[in-house]
C-alpha positions in Angstrom: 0.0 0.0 0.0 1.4 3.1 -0.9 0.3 5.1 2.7 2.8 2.7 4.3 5.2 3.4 1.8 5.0 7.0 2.6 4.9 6.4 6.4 8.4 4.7 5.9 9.7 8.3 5.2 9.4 9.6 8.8 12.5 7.4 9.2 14.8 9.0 6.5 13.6 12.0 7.9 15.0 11.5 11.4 18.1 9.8 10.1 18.8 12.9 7.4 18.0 15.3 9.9 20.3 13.8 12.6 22.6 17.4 14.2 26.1 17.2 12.2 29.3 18.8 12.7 30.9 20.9 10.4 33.5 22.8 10.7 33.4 23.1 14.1 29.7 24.2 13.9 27.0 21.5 14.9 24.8 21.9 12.1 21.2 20.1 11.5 20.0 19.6 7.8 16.1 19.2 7.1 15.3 17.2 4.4 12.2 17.8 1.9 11.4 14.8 0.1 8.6 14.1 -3.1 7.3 10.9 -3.9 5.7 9.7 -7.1 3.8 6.3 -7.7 3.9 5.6 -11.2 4.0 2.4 -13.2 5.8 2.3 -16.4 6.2 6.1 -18.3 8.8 8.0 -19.3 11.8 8.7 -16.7 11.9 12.1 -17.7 8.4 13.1 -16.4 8.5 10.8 -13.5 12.0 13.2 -12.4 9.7 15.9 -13.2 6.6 14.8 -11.1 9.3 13.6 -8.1 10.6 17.5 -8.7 6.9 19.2 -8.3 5.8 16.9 -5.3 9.2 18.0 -3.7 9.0 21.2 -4.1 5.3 21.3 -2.1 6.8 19.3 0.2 9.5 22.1 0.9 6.5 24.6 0.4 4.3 22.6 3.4 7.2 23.6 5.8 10.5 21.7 6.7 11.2 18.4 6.9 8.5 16.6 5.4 7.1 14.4 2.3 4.6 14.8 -0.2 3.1 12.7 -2.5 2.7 14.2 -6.6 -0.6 16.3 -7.0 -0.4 18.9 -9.7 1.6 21.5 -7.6 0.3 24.0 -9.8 -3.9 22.9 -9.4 -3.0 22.6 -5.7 -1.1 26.4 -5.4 -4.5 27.8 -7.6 -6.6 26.3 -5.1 -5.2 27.8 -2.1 -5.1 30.9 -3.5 -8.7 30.7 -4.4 -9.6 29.7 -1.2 -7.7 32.8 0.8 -7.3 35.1 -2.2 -5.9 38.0 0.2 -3.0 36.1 1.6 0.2 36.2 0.0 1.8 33.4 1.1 0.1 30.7 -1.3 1.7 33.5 -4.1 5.1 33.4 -2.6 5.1 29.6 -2.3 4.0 29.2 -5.3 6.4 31.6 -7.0 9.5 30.2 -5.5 8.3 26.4 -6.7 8.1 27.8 -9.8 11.7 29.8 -9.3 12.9 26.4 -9.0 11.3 25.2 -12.3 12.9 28.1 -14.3 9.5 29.8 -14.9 10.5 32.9 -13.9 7.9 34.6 -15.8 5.5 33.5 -13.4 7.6 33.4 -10.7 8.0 37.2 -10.5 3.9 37.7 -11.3 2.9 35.6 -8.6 6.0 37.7 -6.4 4.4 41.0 -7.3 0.9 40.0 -6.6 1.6 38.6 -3.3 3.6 42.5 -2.4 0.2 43.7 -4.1 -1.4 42.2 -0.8 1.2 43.3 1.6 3.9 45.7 0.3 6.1 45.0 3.4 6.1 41.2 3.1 9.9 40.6 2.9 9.9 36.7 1.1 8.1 38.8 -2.0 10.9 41.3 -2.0 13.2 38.0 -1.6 11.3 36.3 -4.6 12.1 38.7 -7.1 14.9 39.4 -5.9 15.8 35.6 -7.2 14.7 35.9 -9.8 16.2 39.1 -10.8 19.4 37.2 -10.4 18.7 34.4 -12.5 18.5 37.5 -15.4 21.2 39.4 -14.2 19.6 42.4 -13.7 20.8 45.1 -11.3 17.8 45.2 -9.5 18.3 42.0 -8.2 20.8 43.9 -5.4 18.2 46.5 -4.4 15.4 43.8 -4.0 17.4 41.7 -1.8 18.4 44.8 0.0 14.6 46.0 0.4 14.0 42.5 1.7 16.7 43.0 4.6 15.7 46.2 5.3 11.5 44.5 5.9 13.5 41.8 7.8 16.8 41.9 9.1 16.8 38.7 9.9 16.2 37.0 6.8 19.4 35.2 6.1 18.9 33.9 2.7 18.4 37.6 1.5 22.2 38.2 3.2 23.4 34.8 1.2 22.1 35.9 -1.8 23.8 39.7 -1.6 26.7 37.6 -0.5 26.6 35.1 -3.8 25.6 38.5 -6.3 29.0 40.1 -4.8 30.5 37.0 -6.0 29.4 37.1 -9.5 30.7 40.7 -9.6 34.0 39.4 -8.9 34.0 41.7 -5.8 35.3 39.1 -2.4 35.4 42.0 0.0 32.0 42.9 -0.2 31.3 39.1 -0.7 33.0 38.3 2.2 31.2 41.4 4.1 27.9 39.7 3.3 28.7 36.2 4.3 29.9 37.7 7.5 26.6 39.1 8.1 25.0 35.8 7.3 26.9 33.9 9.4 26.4 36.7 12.3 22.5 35.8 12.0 22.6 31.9 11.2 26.0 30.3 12.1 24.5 27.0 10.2 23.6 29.4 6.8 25.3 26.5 4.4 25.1 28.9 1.4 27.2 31.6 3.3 29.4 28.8 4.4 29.9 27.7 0.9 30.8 31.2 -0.4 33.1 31.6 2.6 
């Protein structure tokens, strides 16, 4: 039965998410994991399917599995049912971020800062996917998003990685500093670093 099959995941769970240490750092991983039952088809859309059903599992929250549903039928829903809440948009726009539809990715960003201007994962959104073009605003999105919430660590990783690109390691450094400072297990500051 496939419900025991995805029961069987709260064990890879607890094993993946086990505290590590690196680099002198203890430092606990959560794991996001999508499942597809499918018999026979194409490999190539049963990666794709996997992909999707990960990628609401990462939306649902940490550490946890999800079974393939059309992400996308499932995202319209929830915005259908609370259309004044941003955060189905945001979700929504960073699982399709991942997919390389930034298109969409930014719409769904800018309607969700339609519904709350000051919502700082918007401001992060298209700030991502500024970067993925290149464009120069991707620095003063990320920026915007810090300045909503100074907290928000993949904001400082991402300023951190666009310093990078620019070939500029002080600043790079800087930024990866100030990751650090607010999440000492920030593995994309790490990486830079």
């Amino acid at each position: 039965d496939f419900a025991d099959v995805l029961s069987g995941y709260d064990v890879v769970l607890d094993s993946l998410g086990a505290p590590v240490e690196f680099s002198g750092r203890t430092v606990r991983v959560t794991v996001s994991i999508g499942v597809v039952e499918q018999v026979g088809g194409d490999a190539g859309d049963v990666l794709r399917d996997a992909d999707v059903a990960m990628y609401a599992a990462k939306s649902a929250g940490k550490a946890c599995v999800r079974q393939f549903e059309p992400a996308n039928n499932l995202f319209r829903e929830a915005v259908s049912q609370d259309p004044k809440n941003p955060w189905p948009r945001i979700r929504w726009g960073l699982m399709l971020h991942e997919r390389y539809n930034n298109g969409d990715a930014g719409d769904l960003f800018k309607e969700a800062l339609e519904l709350d201007k000051n919502n700082a994962q918007a401001l992060l959104g298209l700030a991502l996917v500024s970067s993925d073009g290149y464009e120069e605003k991707a620095v003063e999105f990320a920026e915007q998003a810090l300045a909503k919430d100074p907290k928000l660590v993949e904001a400082q990783e991402l300023l951190a990685a666009l310093a990078l690109e620019d070939a500029d390691l002080d600043r790079a450094i800087a930024e990866v500093d100030k990751a650090l400072k607010l999440s000492p297990e920030a593995l994309d500051a790490m990486a830079v670093r």
